[in-house]
TIRO-2110 file (N, C-alpha, C; in Angstrom, 1 decimal):
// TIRO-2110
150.9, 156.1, -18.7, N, 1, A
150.2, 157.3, -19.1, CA, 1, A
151.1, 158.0, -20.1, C, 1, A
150.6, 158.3, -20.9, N, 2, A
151.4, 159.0, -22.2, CA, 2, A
151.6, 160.6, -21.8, C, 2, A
152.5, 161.3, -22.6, N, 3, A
152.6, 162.5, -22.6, CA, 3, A
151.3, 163.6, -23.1, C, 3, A
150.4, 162.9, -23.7, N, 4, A
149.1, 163.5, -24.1, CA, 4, A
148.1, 163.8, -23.1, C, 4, A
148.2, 162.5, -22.3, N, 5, A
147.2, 162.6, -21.5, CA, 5, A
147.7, 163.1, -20.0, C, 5, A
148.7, 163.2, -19.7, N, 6, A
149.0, 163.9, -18.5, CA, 6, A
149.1, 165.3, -18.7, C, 6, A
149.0, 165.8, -20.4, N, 7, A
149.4, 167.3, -20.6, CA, 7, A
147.6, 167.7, -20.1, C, 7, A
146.5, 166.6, -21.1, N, 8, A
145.1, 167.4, -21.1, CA, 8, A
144.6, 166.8, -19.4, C, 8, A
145.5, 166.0, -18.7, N, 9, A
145.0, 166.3, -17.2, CA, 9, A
145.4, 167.1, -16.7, C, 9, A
146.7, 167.8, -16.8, N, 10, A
147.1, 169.1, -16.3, CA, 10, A
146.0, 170.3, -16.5, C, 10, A
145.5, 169.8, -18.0, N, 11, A
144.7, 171.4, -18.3, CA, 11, A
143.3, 171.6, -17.9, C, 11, A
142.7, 170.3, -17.6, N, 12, A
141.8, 170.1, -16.6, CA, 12, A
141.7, 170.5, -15.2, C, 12, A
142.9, 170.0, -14.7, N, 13, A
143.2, 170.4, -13.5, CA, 13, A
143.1, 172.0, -13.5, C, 13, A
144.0, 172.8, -14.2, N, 14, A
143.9, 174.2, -14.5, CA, 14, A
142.7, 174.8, -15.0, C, 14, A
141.6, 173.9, -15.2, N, 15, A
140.4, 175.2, -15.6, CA, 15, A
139.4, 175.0, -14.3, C, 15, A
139.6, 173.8, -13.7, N, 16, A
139.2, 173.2, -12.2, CA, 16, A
139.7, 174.3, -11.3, C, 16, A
140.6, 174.6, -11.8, N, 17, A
141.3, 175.2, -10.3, CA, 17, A
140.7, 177.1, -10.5, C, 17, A
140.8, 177.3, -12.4, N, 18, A
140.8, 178.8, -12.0, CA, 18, A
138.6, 178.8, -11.8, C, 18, A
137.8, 177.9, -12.3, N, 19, A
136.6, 177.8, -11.8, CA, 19, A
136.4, 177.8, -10.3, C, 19, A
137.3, 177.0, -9.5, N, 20, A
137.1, 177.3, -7.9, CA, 20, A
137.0, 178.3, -7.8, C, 20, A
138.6, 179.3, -8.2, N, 21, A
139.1, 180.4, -7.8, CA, 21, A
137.8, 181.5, -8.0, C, 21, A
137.5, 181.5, -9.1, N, 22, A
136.2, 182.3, -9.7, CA, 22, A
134.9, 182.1, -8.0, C, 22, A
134.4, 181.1, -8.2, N, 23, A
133.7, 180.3, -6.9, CA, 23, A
134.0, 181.1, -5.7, C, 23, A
135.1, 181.0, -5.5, N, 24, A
135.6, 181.1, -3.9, CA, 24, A
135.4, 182.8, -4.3, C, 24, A
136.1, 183.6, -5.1, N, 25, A
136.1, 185.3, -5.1, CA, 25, A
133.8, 185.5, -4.8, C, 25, A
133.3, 185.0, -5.5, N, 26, A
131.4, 185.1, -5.5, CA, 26, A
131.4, 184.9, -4.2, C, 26, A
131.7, 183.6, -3.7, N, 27, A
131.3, 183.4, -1.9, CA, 27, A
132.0, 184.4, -1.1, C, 27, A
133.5, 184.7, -1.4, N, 28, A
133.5, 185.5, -0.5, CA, 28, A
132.9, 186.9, -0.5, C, 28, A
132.0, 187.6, -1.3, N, 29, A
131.7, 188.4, -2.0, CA, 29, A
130.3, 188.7, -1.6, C, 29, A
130.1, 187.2, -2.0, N, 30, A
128.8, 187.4, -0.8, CA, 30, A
128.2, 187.1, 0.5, C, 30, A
129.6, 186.6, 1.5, N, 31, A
129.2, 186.6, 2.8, CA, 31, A
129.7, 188.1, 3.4, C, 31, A
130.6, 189.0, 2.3, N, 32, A
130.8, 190.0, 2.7, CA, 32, A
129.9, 191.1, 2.8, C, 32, A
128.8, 190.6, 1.6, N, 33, A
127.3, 191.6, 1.2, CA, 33, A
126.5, 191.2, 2.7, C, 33, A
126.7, 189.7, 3.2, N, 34, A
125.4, 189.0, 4.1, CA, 34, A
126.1, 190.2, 5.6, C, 34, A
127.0, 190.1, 5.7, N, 35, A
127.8, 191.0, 6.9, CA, 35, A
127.8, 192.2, 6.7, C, 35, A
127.5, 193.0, 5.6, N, 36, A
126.6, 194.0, 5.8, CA, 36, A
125.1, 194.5, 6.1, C, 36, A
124.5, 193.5, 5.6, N, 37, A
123.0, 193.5, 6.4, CA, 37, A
123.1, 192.8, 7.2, C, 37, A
123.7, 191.8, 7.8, N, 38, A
123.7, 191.8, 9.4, CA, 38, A
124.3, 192.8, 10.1, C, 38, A
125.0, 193.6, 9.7, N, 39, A
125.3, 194.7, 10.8, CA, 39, A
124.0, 196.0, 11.1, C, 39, A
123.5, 196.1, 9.3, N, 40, A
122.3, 196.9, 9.1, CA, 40, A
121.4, 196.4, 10.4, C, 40, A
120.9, 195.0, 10.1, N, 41, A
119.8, 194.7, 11.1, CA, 41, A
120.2, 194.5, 12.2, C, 41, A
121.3, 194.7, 12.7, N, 42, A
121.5, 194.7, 14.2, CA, 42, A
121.4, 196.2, 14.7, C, 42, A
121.9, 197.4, 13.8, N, 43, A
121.6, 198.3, 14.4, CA, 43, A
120.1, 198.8, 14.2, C, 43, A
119.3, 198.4, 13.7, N, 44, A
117.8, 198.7, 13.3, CA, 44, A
117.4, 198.1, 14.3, C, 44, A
117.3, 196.7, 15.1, N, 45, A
117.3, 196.0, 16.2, CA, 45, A
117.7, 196.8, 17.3, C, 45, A
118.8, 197.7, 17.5, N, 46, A
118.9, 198.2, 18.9, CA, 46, A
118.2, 199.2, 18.4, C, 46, A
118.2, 199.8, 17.8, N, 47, A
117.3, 201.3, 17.8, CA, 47, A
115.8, 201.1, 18.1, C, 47, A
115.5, 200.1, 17.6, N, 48, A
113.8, 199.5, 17.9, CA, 48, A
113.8, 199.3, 19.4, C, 48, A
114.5, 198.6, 19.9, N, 49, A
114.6, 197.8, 21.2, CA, 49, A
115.0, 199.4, 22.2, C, 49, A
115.3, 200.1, 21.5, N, 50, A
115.9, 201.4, 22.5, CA, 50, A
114.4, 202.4, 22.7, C, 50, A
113.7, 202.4, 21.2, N, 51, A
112.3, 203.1, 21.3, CA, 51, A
111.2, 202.2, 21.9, C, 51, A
111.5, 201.2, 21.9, N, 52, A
110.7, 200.4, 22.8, CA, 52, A
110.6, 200.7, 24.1, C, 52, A
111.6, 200.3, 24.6, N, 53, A
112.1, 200.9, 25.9, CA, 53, A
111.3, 202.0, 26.6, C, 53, A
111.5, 203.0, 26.0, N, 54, A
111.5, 204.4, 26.3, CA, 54, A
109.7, 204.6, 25.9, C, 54, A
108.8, 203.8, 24.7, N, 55, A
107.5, 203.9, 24.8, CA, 55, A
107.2, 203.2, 26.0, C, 55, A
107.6, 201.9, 26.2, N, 56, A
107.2, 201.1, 27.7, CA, 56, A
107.4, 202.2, 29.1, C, 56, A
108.2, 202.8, 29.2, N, 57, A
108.6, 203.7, 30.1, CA, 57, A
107.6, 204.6, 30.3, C, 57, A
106.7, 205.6, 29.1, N, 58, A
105.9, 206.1, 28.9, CA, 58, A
104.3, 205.7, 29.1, C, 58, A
104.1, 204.3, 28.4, N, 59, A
103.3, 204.1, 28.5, CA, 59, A
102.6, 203.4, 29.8, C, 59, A
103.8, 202.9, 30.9, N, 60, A
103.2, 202.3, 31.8, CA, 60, A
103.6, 202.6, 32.8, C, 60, A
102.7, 203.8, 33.9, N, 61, A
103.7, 204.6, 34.7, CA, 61, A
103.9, 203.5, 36.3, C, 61, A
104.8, 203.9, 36.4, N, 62, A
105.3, 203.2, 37.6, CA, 62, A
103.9, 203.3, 38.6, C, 62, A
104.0, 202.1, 39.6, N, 63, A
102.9, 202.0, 40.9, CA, 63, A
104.1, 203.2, 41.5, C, 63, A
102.5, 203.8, 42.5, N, 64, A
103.1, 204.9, 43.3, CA, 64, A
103.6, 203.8, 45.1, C, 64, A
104.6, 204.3, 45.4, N, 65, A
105.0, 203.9, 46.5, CA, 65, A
104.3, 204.6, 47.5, C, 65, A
103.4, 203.8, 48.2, N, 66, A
102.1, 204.7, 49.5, CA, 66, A
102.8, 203.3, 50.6, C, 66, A
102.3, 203.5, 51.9, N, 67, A
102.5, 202.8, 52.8, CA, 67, A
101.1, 202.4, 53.1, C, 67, A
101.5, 200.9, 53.4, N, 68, A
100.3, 199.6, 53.4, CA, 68, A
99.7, 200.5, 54.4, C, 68, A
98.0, 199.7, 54.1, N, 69, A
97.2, 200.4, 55.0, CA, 69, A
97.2, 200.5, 56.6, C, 69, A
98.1, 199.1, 57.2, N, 70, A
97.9, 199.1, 58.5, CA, 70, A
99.1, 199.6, 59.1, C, 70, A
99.8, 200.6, 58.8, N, 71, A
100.6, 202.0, 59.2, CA, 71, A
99.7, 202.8, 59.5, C, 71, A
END
């Protein structure tokens, strides 16, 4: 291998490497965007699940505790 061609494999290797680097900063970038709307929809999720709750509570009133008829 001549001195030419190990210099323009190095420089390959070097635009390889700073294109990952580029790559890798976007992905991280954007599983840090996706981890903010998962935290969004988890708290929109309890808050739902909490008004739910609290309509079901409302809407369906508990059976009255009476003693069976043959008391």
């Amino acid at each position: 291998m001549s001195g030419a061609d190990a210099e323009g494999r190095i420089v390959e290797l070097e635009a390889a490497i700073a294109h990952q680097g580029v790559a890798i900063e976007e992905l991280s970038d954007e599983v840090r965007r996706q981890g903010q709307v998962i935290d969004r929809l988890e708290k929109t999720l309890r808050e739902l699940a909490e008004r739910f709750l609290a309509l079901e509570d409302v809407a369906t009133p508990r059976p009255e505790i009476t003693k069976p008829p043959h008391y």
